[in-house]
N, C-alpha and C positions, 0 to 999 in steps of 0.2 A: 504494500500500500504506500501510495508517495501524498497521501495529504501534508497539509502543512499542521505539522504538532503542535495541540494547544492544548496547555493542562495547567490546572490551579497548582502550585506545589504544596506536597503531601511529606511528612516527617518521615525520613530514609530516602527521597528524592535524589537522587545523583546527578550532578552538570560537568562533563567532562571532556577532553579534546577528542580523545580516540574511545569507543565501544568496541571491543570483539567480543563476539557472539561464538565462545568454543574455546574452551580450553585444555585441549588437545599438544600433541607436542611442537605443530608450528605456531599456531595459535599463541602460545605462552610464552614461546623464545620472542614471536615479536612486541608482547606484550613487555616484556623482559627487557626485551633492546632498549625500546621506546621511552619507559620509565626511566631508564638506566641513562639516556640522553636529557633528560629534563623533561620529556612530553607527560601531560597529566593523560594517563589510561585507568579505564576496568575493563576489568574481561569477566566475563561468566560464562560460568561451566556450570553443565548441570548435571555434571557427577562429583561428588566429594574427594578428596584425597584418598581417604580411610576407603573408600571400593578402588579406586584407582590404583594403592599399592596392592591391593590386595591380591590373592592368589592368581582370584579364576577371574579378573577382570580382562588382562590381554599376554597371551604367553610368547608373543614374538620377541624377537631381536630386529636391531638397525645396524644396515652400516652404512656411517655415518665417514660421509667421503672426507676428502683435506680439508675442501674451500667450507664444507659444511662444519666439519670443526672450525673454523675460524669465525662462522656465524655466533656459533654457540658459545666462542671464548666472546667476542664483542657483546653480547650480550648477558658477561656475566655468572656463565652457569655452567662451562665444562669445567670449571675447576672443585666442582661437587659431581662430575663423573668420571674424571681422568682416569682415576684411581682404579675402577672398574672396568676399563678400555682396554682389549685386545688390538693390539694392533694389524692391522694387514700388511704384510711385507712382500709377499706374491700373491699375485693373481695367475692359474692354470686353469685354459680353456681346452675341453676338450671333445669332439664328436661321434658318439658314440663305441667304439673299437678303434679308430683310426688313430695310425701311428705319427699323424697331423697334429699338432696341436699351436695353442697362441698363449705364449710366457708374457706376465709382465713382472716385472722387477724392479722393486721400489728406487733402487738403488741408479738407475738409468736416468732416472727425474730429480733425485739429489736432494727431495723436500722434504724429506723422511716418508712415513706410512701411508701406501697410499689411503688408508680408510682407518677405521675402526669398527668393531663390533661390538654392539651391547646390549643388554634386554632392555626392548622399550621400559621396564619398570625401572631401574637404575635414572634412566635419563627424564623419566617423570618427578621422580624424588628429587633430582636434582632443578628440576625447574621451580617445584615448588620450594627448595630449598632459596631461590637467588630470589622469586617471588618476595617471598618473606621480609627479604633484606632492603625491599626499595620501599620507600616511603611515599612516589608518587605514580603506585600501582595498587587501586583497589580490585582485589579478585574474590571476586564474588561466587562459592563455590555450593552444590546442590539446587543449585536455580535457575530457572527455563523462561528465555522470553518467547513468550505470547501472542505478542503484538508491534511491529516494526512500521514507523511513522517517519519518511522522508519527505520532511519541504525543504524549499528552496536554501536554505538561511542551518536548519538545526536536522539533525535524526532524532526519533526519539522511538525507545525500545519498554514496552511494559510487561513486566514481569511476572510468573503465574503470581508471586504474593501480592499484587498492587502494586508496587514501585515502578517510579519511573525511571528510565537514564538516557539524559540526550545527551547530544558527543554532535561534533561537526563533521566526524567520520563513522561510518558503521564500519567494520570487516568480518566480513561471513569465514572463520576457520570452523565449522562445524561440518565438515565432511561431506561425505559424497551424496548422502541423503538432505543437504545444507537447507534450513528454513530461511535464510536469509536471502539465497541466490531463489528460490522458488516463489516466499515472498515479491520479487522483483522479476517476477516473472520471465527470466532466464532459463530458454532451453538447453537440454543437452545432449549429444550424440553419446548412445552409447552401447554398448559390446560385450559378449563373451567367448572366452575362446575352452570350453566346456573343459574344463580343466577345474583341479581345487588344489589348494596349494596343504599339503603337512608339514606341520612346525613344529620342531622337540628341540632338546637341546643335547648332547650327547655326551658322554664321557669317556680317554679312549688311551690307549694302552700307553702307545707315542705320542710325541710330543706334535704338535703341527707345525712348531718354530714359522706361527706366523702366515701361514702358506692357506690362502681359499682356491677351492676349488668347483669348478662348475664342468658337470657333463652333460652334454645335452645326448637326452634319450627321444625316442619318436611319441612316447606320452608326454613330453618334457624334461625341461630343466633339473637338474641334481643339482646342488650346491651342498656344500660343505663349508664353512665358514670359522675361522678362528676365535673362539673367545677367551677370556683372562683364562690362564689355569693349562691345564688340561683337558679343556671342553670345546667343543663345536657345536654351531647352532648347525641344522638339517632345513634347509628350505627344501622340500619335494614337490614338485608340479606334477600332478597325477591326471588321467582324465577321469572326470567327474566320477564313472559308471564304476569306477574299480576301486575306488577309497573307503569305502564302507568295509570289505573284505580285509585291508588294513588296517582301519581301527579295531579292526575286533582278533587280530592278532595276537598272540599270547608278548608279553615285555621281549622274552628269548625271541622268537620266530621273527618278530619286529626288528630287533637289534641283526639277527641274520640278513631280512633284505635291506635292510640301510649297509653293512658291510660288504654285500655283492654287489651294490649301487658305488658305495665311497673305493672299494680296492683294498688292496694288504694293509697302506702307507701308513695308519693309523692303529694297527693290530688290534685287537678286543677293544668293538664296541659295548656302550650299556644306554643306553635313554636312561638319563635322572631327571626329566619333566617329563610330564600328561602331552599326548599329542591334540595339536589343537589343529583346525583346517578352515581355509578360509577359498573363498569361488573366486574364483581369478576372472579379469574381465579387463574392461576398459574406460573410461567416460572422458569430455573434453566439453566445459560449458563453453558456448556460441559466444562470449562476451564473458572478462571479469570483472567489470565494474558496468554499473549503475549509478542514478543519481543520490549520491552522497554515502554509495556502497564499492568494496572490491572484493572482491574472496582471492582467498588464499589455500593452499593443499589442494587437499580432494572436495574442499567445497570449489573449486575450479578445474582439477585434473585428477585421473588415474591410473595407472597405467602397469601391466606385466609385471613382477618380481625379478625377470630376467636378467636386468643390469642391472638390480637392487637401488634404482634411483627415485622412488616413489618418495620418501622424506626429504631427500636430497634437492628436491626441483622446488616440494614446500620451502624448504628452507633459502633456497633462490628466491623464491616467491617475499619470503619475509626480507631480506637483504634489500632486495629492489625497494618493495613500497617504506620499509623503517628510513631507505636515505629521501626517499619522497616526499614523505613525512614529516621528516626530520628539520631537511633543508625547507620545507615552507614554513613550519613553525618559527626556526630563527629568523627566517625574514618577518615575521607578524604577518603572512600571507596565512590563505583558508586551504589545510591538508585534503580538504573537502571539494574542492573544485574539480570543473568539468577538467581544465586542464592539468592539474596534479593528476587526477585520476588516469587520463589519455598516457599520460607519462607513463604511469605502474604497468599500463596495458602493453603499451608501444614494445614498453622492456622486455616484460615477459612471454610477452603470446610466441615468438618465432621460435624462441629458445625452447617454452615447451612445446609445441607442434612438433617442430622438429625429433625430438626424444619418444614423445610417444610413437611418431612412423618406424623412425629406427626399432624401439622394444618391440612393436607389432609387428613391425618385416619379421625381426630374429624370430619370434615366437613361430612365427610363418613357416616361414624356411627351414627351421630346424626340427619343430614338431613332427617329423615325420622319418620313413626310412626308405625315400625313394631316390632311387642311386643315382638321376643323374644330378639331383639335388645336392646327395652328399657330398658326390665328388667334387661340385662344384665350391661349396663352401667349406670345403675342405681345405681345397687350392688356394681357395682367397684366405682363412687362418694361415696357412702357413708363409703365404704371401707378404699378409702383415708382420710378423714374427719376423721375416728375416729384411725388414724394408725399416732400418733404425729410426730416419726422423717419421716415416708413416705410423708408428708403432709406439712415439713417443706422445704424438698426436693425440691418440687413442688414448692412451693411459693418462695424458690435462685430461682428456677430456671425461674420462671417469673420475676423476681425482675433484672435478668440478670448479677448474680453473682455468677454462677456456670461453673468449668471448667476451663481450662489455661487464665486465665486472661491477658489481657494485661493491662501495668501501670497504666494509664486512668482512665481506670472500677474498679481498685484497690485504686483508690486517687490519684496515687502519681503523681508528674510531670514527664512529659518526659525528 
């Protein structure tokens, strides 16, 4: 709804610069930045902390690329997960049996890791741990807006308890089902590629010294991924119709075909997490911004597990619009305008198109086992593999530091 908001003020009323709607993990980083720069924000979330750390609320891992740590340090809050961060030192790609494969080697880019891995809960604790520490970041936590009110001039958002909060910016981070972006009546294309992804965390004889690895099978993607310790997180890309058969696998028989999936390298696997599974798909809203609205993450995009860049391009997402933001507020200009908003857009639309065609191609291509397919990208892995600045290319551009950078992803402060 874009009327123009008019409300008597009511005691717990909030009047603020930035609203986000979701506090989710980019949601709160940019909340976090924002704060952390002098911009007056609230964010609400309408789940509490206390379900958020908890067990059975989300059993994934991130990996959380260079430029994406560097968001996370600018806004204060990797240094409440550092500690918990596995790093990635190699990246091994590999096509089903084929003696083809594409190495990448931290060591070639000189910037140390290229990623990190970590349970989304670690990096949750840790947001609301930096949350805590800024004094001009109200987070309003177990509360659902309602009711979202854009005119010309102010947003205003009312809240299931009655309260109101207007902001001169709204930001939809509240996901792929986002009320904000629907609200504003933004379509979206969107996709399955009948696939569901298993997520566990594993434990394992050797060591991984660092080394992720991904194979691609013709139901999909295998990864294996380094966490602190001696654990790996298991991303499995199954098709839909055969993963019920594997949840109901015994813990042993389980840990057997994750071992004929991952190879010797790692000797005696064990799952010490619950497998959890999530439907793999696609979405790309037609526009991310509206009047006196932008979304962010999967309230704007979604995309494949395949290159692991789905928090990665949020957190691009938060980078771009925090210096948007940022830089109109020091001028006393409105973070709210047609053309601040044009700007967040202009930034980010190509960058993500782009990624998503890429993760859809791969998932394309490689999903299957038809030979003259394999051979073919077979040829091209080992092509880039042995083609150094092509290959170096490839690994910025995983690393997530290729491209008009915003300050963030560059180091610097806002």
């Amino acid at each position: 709804m874009t009327a123009n908001p008019s409300h008597s003020p009511m005691p717990g009323d909030l009047a603020t610069e930035v609203l986000i709607v979701g506090g989710g993990l980019a949601g709160l980083t940019l909340a976090a930045a924002l704060a952390g720069a002098g911009v007056p924000v609230v964010c609400v979330d309408r789940d509490t902390p206390e379900r958020q750390l908890g067990p059975d609320f989300d059993g994934r891992t991130t990996a959380i690329a260079h430029g994406s740590r560097k968001v996370l340090e600018g806004a204060g809050a990797w240094r409440h997960m550092e500690d918990e961060a596995g790093p990635i030192l190699d990246i091994r790609v590999a096509d089903q049996g084929s003696p083809l494969f594409l190495h990448y080697d931290h060591r070639e880019v000189g910037l140390g890791p290229l990623g990190y891995m970590l349970d989304n809960t670690t990096i949750r604790g840790a947001l609301f741990a930096r949350a805590a520490e800024l004094p001009g970041l109200v987070h309003l936590t177990g509360a659902t807006v309602e009711r979202l009110e854009r005119g010309p001039v102010r947003a205003s958002a009312t809240l299931a308890d009655g309260r109101r909060v207007s902001a001169r910016l709204v930001v939809g981070a509240d996901g792929m089902n986002s009320f904000c972006r629907r609200s504003a009546g933004i379509r979206v294309s969107s996709w399955r590629y009948g696939q569901t992804a298993i997520v566990c965390t594993i434990a394992h004889e050797n060591p991984h010294r660092g080394v992720a690895v991904e194979h691609f099978l013709p139901s999909g993607p295998f990864a294996v991924l380094p966490m602190k310790g001696d654990r790996s997180s298991i991303v499995w890309s199954e098709r839909s119709e055969r993963v019920p058969h594997y949840l109901g696998l015994s813990d042993a028989a389980f840990a057997a075909e994750i071992a004929r999936r991952a190879g010797p390298w790692l000797g005696r696997v064990e799952p010490v997490t619950r497998r959890w599974t999530w439907p793999l798909g696609g979405m790309h809203a037609e526009r991310y911004v509206d009047r006196r609205l932008a979304l962010i993450g999967e309230a704007a995009h979604a995309m494949h597990p395949i290159a692991g860049q789905g928090l990665n391009m949020g957190l691009r997402d938060v980078a771009a619009l925090a210096e948007v933001v940022v830089d109109a507020h020091r001028l006393g200009l409105d973070p709210g305008d047609p053309e601040a908003l044009a700007r967040y857009q202009r930034w980010r639309r190509f960058d993500t198109v782009a990624l998503i065609a890429v993760t859809d191609g791969l998932t394309r291509l490689f999903s299957n086992d038809i030979l003259p397919l394999k051979l073919a990208r077979d040829l091209g892995m080992a092509a880039v593999n042995r083609v150094n600045p092509l290959k170096r290319f490839f690994m910025r551009h995983a690393m997530g530091i290729v491209g008009d950078l915003p300050r963030l992803i560059r180091g610097e402060p806002l």
